[in-house]
N, C-alpha and C positions, 0 to 999 in steps of 0.2 A: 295411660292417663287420658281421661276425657277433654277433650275441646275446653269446656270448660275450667276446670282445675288446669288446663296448662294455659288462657289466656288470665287467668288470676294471680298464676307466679307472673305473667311477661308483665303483667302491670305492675306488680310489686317487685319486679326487678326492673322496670325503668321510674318507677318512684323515688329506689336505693338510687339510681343513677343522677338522678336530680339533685336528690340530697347529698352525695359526693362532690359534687360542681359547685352545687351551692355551697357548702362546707368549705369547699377548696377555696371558692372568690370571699370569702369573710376571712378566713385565713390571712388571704394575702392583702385583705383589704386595711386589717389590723396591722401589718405589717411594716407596708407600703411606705409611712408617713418613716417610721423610724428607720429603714433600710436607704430613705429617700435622703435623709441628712446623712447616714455613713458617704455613701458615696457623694454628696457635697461637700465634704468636710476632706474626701479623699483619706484622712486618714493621720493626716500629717500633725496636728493638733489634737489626737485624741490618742496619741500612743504616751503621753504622760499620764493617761488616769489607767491604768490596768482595768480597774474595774470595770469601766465602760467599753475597755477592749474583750474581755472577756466576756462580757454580757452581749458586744456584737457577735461574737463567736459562736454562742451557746446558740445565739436566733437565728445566724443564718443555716448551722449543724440542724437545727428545728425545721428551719424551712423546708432545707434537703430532705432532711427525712419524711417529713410528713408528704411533699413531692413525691416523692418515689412512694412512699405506702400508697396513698390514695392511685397514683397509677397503675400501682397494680391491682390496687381495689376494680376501678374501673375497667380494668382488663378484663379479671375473673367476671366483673357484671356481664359486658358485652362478649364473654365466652358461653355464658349462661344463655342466653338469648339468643345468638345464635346454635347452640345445642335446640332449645326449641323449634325455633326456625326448620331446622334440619333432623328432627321429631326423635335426640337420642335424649332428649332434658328428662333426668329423673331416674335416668341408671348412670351405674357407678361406672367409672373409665377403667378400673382395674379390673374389675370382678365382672363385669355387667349384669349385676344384679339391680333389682328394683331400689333406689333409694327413698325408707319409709316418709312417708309423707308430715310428719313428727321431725324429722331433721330439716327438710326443704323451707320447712316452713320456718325453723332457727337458721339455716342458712339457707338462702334459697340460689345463692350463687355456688354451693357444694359441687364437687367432681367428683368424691366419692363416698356411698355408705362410710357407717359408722365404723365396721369392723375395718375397714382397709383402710381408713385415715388414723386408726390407730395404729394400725400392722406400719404405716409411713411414717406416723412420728416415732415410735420406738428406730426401729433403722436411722431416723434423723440423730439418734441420741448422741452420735458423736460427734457432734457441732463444738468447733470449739468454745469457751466461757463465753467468751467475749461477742459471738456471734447471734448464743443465747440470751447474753443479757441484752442486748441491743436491740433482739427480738421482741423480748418480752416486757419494755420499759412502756410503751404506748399504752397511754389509759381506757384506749377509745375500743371496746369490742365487737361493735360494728364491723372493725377493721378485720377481724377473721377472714385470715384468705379462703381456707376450703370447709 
């Protein structure tokens, strides 16, 4: 890949990196205000309404999750980049073949070609249900790890 075509992924993989941070501080900034009464209220006063216990629950289950997704999102970015950095950005970690420039461009944080992140999700297939569905509940497709 040309100088050029590889400082146009690092800029559009530290854009994705921007907009992960920023995503992440609205998040929590949406948050904040309601998380900030659980813990003033401690707790003690809100164990009569269920429903309010269960809706703390469900947000801070959200919070975690989305946590952990975005850091690993951010991970995969800053593996991306330094692959650049270190001039392997654009081949696959299994195969080391060329990844077509039609995928990088849909992922540009990818590790591997098309044919070997299928050959890894089938072998994933025996993920328990429950592992699967927890995977697959996120609306956000951006969040594609590879």
């Amino acid at each position: 890949m040309n100088a050029k075509k590889l400082n146009y992924f690092k800029q559009l993989l530290l854009e994705k990196r921007r907009e992960a941070i920023r995503d992440e501080g609205i998040w929590l900034a949406l948050n904040a205000e309601h998380l900030g009464k659980m813990v003033k209220t401690g707790g003690t006063d809100r164990i009569t309404n269920l429903a309010e216990v269960g809706s703390d629950t469900l947000l801070l289950e959200e919070n975690s999750y989305f946590d952990e997704r975005n850091s690993k999102y951010l991970q995969h970015l800053d593996a991306a980049l330094a692959r650049i950095e270190e001039g392997s950005y654009g081949y696959c970690l299994e195969c080391g073949n060329k990844i077509p420039l039609q995928r990088l461009e849909a992922v540009p944080h990818t590790r591997y070609c098309l044919a070997c992140k299928r050959q890894g999700e089938n072998s994933e297939s025996s993920l328990s249900p429950l592992k699967k569905e927890n995977e697959s509940w996120w609306p956000n497709a951006a969040f594609a790890m590879n």
